[in-house]
NULUM-737350 format. One record per residue: residue number from 1; residue in one letter; z, y negated, x negated of N, C-alpha, C in turn. Coordinates in steps of 0.2 Angstrom, whole numbers, plus 5000, padded with zeros to 4 digits. Layout:
resi,resn,nw,nv,nu,caw,cav,cau,cw,cv,cu
NUM,A,Z,Y,X,Z,Y,X,Z,Y,X
...
***
This chain:
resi,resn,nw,nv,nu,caw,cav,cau,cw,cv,cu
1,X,5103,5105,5074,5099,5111,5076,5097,5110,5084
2,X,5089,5111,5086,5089,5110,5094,5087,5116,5095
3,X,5092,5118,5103,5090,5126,5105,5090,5124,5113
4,X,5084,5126,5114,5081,5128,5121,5080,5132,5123
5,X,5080,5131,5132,5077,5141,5134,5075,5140,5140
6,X,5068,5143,5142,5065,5145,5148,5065,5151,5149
7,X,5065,5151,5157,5066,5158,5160,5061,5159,5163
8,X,5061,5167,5165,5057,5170,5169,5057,5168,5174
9,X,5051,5169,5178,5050,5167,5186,5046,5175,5188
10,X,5046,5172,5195,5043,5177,5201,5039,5173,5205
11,X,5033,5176,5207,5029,5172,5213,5031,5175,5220
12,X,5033,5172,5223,5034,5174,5230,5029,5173,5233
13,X,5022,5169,5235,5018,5170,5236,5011,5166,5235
14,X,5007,5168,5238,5000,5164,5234,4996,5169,5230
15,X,5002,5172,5225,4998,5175,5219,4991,5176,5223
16,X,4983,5181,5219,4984,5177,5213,4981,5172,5213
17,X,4980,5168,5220,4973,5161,5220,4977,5157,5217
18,X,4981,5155,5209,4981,5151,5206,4977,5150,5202
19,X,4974,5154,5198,4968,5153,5194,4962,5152,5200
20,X,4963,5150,5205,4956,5149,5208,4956,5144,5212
21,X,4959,5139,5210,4961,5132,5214,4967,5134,5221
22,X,4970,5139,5222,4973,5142,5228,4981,5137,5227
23,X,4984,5142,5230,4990,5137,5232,4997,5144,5231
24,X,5003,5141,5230,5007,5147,5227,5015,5145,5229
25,X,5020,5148,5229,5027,5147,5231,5029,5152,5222
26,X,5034,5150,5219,5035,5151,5214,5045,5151,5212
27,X,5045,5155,5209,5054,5154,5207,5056,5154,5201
28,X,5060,5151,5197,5063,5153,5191,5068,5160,5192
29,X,5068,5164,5188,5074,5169,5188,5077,5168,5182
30,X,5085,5165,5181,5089,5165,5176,5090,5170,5172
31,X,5091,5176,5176,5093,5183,5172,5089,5183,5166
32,X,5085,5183,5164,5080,5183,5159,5079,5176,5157
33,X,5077,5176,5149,5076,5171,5147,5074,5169,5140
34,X,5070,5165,5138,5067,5164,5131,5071,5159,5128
35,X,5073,5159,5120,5078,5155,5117,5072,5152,5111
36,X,5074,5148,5109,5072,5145,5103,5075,5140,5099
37,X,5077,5141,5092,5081,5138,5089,5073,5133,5082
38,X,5077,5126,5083,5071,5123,5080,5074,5118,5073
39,X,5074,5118,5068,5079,5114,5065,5076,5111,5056
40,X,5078,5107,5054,5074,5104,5047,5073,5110,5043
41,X,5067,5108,5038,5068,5113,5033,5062,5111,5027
42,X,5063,5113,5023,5057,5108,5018,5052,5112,5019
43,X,5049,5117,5022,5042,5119,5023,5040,5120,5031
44,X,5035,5121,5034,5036,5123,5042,5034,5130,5043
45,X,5041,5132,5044,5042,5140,5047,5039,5143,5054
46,X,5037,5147,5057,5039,5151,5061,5041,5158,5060
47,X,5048,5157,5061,5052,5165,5059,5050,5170,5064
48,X,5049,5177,5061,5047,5183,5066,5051,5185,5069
49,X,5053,5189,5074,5058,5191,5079,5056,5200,5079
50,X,5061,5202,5081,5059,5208,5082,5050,5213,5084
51,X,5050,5207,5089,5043,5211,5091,5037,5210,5087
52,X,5039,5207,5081,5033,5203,5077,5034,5207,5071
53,X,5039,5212,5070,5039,5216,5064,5034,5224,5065
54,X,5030,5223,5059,5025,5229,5060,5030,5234,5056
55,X,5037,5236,5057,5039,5243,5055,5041,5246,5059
56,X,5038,5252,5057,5042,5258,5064,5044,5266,5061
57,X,5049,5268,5063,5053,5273,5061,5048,5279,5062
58,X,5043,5280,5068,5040,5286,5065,5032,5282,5069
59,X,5027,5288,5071,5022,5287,5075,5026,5285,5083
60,X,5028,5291,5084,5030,5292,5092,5033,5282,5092
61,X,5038,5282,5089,5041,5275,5090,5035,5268,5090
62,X,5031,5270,5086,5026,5264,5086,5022,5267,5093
63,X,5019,5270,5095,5014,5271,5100,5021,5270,5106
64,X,5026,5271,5107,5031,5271,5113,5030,5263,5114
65,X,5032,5261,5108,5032,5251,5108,5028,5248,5109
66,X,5021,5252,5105,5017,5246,5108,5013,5247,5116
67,X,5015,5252,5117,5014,5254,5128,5018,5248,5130
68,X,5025,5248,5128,5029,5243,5131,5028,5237,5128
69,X,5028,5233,5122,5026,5227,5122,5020,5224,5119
70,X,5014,5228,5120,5009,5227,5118,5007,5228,5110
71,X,5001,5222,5108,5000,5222,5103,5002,5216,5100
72,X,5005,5210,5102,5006,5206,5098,5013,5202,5100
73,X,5018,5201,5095,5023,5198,5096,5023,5191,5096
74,X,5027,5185,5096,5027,5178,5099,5024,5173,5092
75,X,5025,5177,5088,5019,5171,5083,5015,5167,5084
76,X,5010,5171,5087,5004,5168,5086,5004,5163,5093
77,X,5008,5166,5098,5007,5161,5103,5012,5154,5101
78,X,5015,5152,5096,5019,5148,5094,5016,5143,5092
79,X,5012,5147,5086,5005,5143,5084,5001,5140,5088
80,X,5000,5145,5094,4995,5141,5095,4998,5135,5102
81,X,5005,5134,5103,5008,5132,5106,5008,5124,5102
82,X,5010,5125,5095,5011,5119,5089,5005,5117,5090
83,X,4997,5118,5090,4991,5116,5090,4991,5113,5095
84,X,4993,5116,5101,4993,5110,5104,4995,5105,5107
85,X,5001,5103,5105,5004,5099,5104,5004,5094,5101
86,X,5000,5095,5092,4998,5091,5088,4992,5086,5092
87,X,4987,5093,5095,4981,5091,5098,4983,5083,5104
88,X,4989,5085,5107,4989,5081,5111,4994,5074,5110
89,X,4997,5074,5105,5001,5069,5099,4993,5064,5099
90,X,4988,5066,5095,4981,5065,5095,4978,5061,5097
91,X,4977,5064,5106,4973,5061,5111,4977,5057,5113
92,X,4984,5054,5111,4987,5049,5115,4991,5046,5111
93,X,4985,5046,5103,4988,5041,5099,4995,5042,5097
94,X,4999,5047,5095,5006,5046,5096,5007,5051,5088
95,X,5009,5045,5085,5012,5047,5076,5017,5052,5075
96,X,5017,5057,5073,5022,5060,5073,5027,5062,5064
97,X,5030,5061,5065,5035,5059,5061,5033,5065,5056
98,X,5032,5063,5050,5031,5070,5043,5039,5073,5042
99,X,5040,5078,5048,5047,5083,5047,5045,5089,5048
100,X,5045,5093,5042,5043,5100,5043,5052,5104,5046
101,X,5049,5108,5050,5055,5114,5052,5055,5121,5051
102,X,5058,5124,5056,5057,5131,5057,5060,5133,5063
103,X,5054,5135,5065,5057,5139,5074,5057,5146,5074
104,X,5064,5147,5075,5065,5154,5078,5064,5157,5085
105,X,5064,5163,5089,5065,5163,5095,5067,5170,5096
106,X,5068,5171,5105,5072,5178,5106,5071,5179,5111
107,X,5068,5183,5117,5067,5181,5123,5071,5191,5126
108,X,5075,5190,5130,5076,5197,5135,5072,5198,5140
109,X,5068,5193,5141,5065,5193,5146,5059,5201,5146
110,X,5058,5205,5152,5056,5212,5150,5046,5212,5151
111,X,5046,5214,5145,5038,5212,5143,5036,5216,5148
112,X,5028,5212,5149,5021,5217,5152,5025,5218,5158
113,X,5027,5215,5162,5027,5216,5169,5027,5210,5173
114,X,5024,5205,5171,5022,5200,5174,5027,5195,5175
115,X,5032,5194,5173,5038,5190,5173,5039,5183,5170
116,X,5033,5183,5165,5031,5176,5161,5035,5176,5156
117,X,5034,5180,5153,5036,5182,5146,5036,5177,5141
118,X,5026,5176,5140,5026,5173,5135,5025,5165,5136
119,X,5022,5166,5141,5023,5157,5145,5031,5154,5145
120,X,5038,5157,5143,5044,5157,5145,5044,5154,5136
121,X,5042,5159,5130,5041,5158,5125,5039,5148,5121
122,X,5032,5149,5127,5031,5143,5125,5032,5137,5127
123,X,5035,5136,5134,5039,5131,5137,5045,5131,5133
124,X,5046,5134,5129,5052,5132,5126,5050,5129,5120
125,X,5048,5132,5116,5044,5128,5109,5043,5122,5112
126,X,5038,5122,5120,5037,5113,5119,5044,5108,5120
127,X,5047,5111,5123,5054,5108,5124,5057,5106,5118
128,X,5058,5112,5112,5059,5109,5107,5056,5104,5100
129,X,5050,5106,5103,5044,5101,5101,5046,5095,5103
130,X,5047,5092,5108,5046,5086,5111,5056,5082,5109
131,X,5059,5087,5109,5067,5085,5106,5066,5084,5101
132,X,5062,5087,5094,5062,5086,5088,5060,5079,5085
133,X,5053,5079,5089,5050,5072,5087,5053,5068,5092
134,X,5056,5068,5097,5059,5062,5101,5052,5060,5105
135,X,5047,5065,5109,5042,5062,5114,5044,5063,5120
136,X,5042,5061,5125,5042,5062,5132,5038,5064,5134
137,X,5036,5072,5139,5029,5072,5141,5033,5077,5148
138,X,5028,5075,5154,5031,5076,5160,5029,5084,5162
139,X,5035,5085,5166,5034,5091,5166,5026,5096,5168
140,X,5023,5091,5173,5014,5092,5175,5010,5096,5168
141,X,5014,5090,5164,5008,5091,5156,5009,5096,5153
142,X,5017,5097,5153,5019,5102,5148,5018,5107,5151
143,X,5015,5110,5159,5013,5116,5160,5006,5118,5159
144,X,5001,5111,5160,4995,5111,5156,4995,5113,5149
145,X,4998,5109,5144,4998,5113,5137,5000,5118,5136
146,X,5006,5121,5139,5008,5128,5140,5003,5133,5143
147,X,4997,5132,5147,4992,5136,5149,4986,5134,5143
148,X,4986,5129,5142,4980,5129,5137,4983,5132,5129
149,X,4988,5134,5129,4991,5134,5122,4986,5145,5123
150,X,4986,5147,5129,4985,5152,5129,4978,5153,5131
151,X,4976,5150,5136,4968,5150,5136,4964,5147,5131
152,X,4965,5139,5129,4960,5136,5123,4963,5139,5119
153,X,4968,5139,5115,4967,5142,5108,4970,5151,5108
154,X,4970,5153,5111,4969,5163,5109,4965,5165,5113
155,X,4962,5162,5120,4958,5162,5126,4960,5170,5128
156,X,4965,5169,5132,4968,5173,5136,4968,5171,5144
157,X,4965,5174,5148,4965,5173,5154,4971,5171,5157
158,X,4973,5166,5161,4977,5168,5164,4978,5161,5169
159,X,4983,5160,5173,4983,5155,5178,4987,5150,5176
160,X,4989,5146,5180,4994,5139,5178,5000,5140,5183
161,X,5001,5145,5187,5007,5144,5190,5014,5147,5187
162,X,5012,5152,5182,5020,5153,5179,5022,5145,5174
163,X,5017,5144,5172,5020,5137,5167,5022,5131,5172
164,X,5020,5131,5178,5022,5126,5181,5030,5126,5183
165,X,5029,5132,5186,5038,5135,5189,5044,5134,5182
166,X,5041,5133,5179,5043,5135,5171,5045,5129,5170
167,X,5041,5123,5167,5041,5118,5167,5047,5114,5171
168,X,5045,5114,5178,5051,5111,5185,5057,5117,5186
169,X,5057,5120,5185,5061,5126,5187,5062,5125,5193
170,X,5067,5129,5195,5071,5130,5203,5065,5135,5206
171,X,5064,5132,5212,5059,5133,5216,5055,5128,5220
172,X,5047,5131,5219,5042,5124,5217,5037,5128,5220
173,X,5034,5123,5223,5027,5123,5227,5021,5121,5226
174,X,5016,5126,5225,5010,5121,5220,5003,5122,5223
175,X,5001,5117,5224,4993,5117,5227,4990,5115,5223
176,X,4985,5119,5219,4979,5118,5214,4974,5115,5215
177,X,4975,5108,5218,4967,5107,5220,4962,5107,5216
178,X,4957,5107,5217,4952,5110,5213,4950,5103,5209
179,X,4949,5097,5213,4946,5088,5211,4953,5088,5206
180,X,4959,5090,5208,4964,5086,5204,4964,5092,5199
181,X,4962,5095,5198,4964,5101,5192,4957,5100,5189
182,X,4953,5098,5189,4946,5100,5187,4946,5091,5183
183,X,4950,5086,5186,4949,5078,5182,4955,5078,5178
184,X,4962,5080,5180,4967,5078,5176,4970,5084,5173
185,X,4968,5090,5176,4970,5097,5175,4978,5100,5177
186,X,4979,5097,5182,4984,5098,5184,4986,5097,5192
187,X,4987,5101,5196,4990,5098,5205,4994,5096,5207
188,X,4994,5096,5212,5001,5093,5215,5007,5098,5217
189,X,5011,5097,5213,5018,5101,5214,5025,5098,5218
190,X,5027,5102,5222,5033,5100,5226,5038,5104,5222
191,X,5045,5101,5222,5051,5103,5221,5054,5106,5228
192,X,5055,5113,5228,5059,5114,5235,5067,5116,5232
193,X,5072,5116,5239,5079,5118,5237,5079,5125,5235
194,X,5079,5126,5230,5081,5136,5232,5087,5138,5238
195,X,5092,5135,5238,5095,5136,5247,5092,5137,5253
196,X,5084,5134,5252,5081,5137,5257,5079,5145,5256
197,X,5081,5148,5249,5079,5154,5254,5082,5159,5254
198,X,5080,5166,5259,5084,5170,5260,5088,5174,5255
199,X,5091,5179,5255,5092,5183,5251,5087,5186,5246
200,X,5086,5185,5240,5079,5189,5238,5081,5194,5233
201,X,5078,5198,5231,5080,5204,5226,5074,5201,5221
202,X,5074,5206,5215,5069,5205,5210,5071,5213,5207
203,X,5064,5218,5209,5064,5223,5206,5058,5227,5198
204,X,5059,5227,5194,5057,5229,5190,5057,5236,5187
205,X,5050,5239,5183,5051,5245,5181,5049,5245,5173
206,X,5053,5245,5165,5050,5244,5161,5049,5251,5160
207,X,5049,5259,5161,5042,5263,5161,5037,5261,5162
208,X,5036,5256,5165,5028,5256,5166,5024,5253,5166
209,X,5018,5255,5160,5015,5250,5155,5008,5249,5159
210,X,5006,5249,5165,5002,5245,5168,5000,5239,5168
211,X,5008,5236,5166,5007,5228,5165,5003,5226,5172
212,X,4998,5220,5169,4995,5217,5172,4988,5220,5178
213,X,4990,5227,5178,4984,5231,5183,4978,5233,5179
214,X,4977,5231,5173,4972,5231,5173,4967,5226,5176
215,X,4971,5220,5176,4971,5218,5181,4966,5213,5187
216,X,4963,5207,5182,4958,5204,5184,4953,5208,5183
217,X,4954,5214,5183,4943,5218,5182,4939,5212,5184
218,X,4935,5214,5189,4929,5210,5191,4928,5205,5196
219,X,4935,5204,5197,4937,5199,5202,4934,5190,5204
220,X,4937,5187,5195,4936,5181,5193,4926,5181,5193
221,X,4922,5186,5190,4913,5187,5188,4912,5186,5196
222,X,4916,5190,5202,4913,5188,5208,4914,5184,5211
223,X,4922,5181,5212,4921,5172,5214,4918,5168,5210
224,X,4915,5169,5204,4911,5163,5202,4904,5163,5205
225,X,4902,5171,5208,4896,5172,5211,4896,5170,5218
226,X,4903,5167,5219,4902,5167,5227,4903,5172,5233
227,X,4906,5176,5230,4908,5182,5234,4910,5181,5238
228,X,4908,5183,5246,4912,5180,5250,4918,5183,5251
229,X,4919,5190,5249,4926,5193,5252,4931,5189,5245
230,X,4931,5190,5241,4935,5185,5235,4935,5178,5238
231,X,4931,5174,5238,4931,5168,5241,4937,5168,5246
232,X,4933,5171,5253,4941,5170,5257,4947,5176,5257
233,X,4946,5179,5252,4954,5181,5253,4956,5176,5248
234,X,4956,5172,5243,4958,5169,5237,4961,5161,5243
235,X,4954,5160,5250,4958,5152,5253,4965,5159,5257
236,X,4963,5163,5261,4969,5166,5264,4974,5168,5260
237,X,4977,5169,5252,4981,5171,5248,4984,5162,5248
238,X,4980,5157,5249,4985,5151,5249,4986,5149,5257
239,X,4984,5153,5261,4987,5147,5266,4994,5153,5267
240,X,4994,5158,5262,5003,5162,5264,5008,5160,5262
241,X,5003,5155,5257,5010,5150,5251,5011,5142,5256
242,X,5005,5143,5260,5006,5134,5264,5012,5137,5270
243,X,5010,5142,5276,5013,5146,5278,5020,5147,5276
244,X,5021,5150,5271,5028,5151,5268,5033,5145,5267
245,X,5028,5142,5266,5033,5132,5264,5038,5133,5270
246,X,5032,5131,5276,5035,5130,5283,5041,5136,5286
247,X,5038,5141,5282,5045,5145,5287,5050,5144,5282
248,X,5050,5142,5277,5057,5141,5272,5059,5137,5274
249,X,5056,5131,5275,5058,5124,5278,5061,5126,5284
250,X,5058,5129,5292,5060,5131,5294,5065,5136,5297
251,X,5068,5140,5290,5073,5145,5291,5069,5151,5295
252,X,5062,5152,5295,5059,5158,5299,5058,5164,5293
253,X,5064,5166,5295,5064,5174,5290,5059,5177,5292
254,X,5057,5181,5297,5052,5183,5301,5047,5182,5299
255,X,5044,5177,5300,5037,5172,5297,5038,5174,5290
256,X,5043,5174,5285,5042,5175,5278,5042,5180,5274
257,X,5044,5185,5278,5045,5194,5277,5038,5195,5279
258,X,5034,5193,5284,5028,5194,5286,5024,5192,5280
259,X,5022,5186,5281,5019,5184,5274,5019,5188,5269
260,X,5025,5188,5266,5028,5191,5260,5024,5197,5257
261,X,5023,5202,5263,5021,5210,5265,5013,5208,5265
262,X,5011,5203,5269,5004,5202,5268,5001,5200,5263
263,X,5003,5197,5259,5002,5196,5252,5001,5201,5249
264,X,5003,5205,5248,5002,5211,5244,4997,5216,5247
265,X,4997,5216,5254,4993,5220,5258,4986,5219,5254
266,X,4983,5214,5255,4978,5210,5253,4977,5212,5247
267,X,4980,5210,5243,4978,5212,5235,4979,5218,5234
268,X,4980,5225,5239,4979,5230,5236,4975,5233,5239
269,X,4968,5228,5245,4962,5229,5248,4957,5226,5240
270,X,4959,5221,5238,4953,5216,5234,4954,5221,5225
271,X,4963,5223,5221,4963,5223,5218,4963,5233,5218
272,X,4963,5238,5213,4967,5244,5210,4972,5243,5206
273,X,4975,5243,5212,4984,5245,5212,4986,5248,5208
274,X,4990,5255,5202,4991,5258,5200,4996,5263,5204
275,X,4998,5271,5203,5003,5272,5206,5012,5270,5206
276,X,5012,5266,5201,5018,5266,5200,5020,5259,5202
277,X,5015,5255,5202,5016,5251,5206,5014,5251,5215
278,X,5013,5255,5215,5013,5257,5224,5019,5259,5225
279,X,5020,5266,5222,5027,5267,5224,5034,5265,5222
280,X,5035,5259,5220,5039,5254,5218,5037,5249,5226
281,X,5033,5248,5229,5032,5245,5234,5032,5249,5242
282,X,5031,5252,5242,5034,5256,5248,5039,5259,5246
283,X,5044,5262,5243,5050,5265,5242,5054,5259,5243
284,X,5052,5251,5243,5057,5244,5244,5056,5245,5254
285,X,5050,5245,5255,5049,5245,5261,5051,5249,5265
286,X,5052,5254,5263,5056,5261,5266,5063,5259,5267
287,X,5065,5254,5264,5074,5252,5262,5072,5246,5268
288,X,5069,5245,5271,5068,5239,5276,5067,5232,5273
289,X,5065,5232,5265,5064,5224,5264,5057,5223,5264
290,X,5056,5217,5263,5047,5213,5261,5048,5216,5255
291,X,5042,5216,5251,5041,5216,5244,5032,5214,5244
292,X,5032,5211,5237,5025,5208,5235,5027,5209,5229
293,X,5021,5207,5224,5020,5208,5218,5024,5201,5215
294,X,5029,5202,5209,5033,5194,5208,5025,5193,5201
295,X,5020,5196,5201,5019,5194,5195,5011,5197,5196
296,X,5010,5198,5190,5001,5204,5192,5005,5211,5191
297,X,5009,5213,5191,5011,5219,5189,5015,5221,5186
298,X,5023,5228,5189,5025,5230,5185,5033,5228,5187
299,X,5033,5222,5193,5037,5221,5193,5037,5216,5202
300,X,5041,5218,5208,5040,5217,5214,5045,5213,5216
301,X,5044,5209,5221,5050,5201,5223,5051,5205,5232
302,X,5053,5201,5235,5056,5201,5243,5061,5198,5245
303,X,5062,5199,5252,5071,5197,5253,5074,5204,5257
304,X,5079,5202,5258,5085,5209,5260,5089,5206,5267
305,X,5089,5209,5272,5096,5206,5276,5100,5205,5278
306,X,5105,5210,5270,5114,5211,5271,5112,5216,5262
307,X,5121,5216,5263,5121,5220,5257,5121,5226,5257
308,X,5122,5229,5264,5122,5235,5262,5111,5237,5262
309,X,5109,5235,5264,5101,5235,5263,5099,5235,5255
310,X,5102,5229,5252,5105,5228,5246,5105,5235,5240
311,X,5109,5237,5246,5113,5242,5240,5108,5251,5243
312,X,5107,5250,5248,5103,5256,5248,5093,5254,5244
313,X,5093,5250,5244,5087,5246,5238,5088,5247,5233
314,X,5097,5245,5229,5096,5247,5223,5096,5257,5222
315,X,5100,5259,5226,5099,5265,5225,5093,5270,5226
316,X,5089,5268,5229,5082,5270,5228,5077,5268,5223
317,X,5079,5264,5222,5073,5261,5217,5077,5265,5210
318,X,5082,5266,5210,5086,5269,5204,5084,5276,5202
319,X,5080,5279,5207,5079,5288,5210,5073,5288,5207
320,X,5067,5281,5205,5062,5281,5203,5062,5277,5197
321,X,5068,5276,5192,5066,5271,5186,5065,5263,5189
322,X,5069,5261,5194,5067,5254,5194,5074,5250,5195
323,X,5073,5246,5192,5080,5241,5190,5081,5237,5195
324,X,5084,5234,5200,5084,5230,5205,5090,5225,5204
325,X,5088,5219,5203,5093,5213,5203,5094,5206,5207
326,X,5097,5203,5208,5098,5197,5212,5095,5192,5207
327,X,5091,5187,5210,5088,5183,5207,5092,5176,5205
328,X,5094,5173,5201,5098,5168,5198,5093,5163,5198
329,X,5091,5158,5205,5086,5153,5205,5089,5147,5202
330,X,5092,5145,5203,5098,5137,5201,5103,5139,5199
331,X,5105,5132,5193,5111,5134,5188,5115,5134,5192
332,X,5117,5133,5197,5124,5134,5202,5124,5141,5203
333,X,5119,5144,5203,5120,5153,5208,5122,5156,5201
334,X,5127,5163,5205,5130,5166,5201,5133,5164,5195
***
């Protein structure tokens, strides 16, 4: 039996010029995480998981559940994770062995708020995938099949930076060029230390089914027209992640609590915020930390300067339904 698991991540900054050739700072968070159990079997299964069963004890229960984790449980992303994998077995000539299985899976990680849920899902299938038939494919590619497993086959919008962080884990540095993502479909990724950085929190609220904002509205329609306000806030949302490198590198809190805060500022000029995500971000700032969006919505990252900041954080956010935790970057911490 092969059982793998990726976790949730956080953008610390960039978001969201990754889907636009932009540039991003990125982190894995351990506390959460996707499992998968993958093992022989004479036909090929994918077994359902709780979120994949259509029973519900009354109306209220169905309508409560599907607010919180939408409309579709990890099936179908499974599927379309196996497609392409097959697809790319295919294009690289590489035979794969007639063994049917059956994969399971289970993820804690807390839906619809940005945390890389299902991406966490499918980085693991490929893990298991590639353990099962005995391939080897680098972590660059496995974050491109894991983007295309949801863009080309369900054609779900969305960027290449949570599968990348996902992929590398720790914490990873990504510049989407646009020649290199447009020829090989993937950028240049740095591995940075997670030692380099400060204290950070990861706060979450799962009352609130905002999810992703509503998110990309008309954003993506106008940078493809050229917009110039999208245009350059999308180069200015990546030089906060170039910016950021250096103050990490160079130990400049200051500079990265700045950033951090500007980030977000920005995106609630270009984007519509929701209330419960605004006040999930002021109530952090009012406690003296950064805070920026860890994701599109739903759920807010920063750092802290001591624990009693810490602890008057956790205690506010608690006054308004918001869970606040230490992030688990590297298997060392915690």
């Amino acid at each position: 039996m092969i059982e793998t698991y990726a976790y949730s991540r956080a953008g610390l900054l960039g978001n969201p010029s990754d889907g636009y050739f932009g540039k991003t700072i990125a982190m894995i968070v351990r506390n959460f995480r996707a499992r998968v159990l993958l093992y022989p079997s004479s036909r090929l299964e994918i077994k359902a998981s709780k979120a994949d069963h259509p029973v519900f004890e009354s109306m209220d229960e169905l309508y409560r559940l599907t607010r919180w984790r939408g409309y579709y449980g990890g099936i179908r992303i499974i599927q379309a994770t196996i497609m392409r994998f097959v697809d790319y077995c295919k294009e690289h000539e590489i035979t794969l062995e007639d063994r049917n299985f059956t994969i399971e899976y289970e993820s804690t990680i807390p839906l619809r708020l940005g945390l890389g849920g299902s991406s966490a899902i499918i980085t693991a299938v490929l893990r298991a995938l590639c353990q099962y038939f005995q391939i080897e494919i680098s972590p660059q590619i496995q974050a491109k099949l894991a983007l295309e497993a949801e863009t080309k086959e369900i054609g779900v919008a969305a960027g290449p930076q949570d599968r990348v962080v996902q992929a590398f884990e720790g914490l990873v540095y990504m510049d989407f060029d646009r020649a290199k993502m447009e020829t090989l479909g993937y950028g240049n990724y740095e591995s940075l230390d997670p030692a380099l950085l400060p204290p950070v929190y990861l706060a979450y609220r799962t009352s609130l089914s905002e999810g992703t904002e509503v998110f990309h509205n008309n954003v993506r329609d106008r940078w493809r027209s050229n917009d110039r306000e999208i245009v350059d806030a999308m180069k200015l949302w990546a030089s906060y992640a170039e910016n950021g490198k250096r103050a990490l590198i160079d130990r400049n809190r200051e500079d990265l609590d700045r950033l951090i805060d500007a980030n977000f500022d920005l995106r609630a000029k270009i984007y519509t915020i929701g209330e419960g995500n605004l006040e999930m971000v002021h109530t952090a700032r009012q406690c003296g930390v950064s805070a920026n969006f860890a994701g599109s919505g739903g759920a807010i990252v920063g750092t802290y300067p001591d624990q009693s900041t810490y602890e008057r954080l956790e205690a506010s956010m608690k006054e308004i339904g918001v869970a606040v935790i230490k992030p688990k970057v590297s298997e060392k911490a915690g």
